[in-house]
C-alpha positions as CSV (number, residue, x, y, z in Angstrom):
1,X,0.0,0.0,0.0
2,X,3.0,2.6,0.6
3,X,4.6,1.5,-2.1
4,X,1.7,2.4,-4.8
5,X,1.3,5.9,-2.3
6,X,4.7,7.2,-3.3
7,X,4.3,5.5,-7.0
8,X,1.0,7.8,-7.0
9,X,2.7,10.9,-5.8
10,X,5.6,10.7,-7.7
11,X,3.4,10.3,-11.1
12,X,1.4,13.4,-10.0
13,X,4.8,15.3,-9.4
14,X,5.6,14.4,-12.8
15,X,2.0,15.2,-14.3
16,X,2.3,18.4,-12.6
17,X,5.7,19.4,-14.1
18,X,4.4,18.4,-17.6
19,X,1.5,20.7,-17.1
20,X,3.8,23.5,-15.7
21,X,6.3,23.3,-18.4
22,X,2.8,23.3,-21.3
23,X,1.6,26.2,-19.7
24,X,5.3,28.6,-20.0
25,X,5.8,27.4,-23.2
26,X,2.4,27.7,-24.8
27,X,2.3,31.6,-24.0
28,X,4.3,32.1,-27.6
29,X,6.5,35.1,-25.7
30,X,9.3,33.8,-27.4
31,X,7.6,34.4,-30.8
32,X,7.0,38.2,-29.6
33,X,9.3,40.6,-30.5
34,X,10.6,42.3,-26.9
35,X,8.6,45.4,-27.6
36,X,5.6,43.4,-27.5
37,X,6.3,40.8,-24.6
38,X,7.2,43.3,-22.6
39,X,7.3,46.8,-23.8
40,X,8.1,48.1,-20.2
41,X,11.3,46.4,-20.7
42,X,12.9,49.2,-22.4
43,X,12.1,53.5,-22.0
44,X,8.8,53.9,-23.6
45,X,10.7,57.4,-24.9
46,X,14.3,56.9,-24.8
47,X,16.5,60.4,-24.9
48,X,19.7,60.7,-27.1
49,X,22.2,59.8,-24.3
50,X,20.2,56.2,-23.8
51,X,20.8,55.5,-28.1
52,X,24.4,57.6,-27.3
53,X,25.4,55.2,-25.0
54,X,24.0,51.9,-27.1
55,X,26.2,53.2,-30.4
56,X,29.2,54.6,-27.9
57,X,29.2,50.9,-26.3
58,X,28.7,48.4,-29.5
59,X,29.4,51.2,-32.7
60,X,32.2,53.4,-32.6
61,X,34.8,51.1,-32.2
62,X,35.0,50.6,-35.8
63,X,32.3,53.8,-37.0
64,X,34.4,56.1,-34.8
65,X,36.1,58.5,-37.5
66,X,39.2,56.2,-37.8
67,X,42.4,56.3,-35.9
68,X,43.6,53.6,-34.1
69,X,40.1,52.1,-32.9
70,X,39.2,51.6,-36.6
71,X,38.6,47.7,-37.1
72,X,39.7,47.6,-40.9
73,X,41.8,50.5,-42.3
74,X,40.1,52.0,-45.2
75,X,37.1,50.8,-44.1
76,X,33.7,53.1,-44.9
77,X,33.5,56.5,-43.2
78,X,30.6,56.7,-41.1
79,X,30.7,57.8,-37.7
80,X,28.9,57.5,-35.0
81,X,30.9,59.4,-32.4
82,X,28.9,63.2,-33.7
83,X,25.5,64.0,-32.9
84,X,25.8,65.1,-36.4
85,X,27.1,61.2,-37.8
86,X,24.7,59.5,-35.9
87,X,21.6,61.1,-37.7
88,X,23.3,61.3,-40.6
89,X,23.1,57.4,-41.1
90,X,20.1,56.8,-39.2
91,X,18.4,54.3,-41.9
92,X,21.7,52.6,-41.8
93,X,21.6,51.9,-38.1
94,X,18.1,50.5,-38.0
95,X,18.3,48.7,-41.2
96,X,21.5,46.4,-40.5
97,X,22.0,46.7,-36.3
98,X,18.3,46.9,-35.1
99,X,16.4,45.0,-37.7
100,X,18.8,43.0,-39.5
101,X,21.0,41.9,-36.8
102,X,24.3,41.7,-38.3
103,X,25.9,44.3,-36.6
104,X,28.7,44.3,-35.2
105,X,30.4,41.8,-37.5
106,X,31.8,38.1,-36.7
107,X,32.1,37.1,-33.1
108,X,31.4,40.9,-31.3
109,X,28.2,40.7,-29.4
110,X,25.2,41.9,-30.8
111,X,23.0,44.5,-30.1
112,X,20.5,43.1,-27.4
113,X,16.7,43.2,-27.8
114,X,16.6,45.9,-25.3
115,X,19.3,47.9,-27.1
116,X,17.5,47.0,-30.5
117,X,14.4,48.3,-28.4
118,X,15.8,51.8,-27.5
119,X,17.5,52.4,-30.5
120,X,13.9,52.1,-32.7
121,X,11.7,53.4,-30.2
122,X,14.4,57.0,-30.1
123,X,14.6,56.8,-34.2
124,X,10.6,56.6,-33.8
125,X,9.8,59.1,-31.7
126,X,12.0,61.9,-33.9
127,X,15.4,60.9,-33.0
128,X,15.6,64.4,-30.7
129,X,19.5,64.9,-30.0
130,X,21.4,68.0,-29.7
131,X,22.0,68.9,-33.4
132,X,18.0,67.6,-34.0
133,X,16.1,69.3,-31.2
């Protein structure tokens, strides 16, 4: 008789872990872009210094103006250290960082869905900065 109690429990632990583990993963969050699974997760209007900080952090390494930071000598000229740079390839950041994903190149981490979040939201909203008040 004890021995078919703990069977019974420990096939209703079971059952219960099955049901848990159905219930997180039928929610489809991970289908949802971050914005939409949770759009608190990122400043519903982020200011320049936020998207500043994003490009400073994961950008101007290699879009920086040249010198010695620049990843490939010769390679194109934007920069993303000016106010002025930034806005002037605006398109260009969204297209290939925040919506294509393939910035930065080879094994340099990406931009996060929080940092693609911030980025898109700030282009959305007018892109306000200093030189585009």
């Amino acid at each position: 008789m004890t021995r078919s109690r703990s069977g019974t429990g420990r096939a209703f632990a079971v059952a219960a872990l099955f049901v848990a583990a159905a219930s997180v993963t039928s929610c489809g969050a991970g289908e949802k872009t971050l914005g939409i699974a949770d759009p608190l997760a990122a400043p519903l209007a982020p200011t320049y210094e936020e998207a500043k900080s994003i490009l400073d952090r994961k950008c101007v390494g290699c879009h920086g103006g040249g010198g010695e930071s620049e990843a490939e000598p010769g390679s194109d000229d934007r920069n993303y250290s000016s106010c002025a740079g930034i806005l002037a390839d605006l398109n260009g950041i969204l297209s290939t960082s925040v919506v294509g994903g393939s910035m930065p190149p080879g094994a340099l981490p990406r931009l996060t869905e929080r940092e693609k979040l911030i980025l898109d939201r700030w282009a959305a909203l007018g892109a306000h900065s200093p030189c585009n008040p």
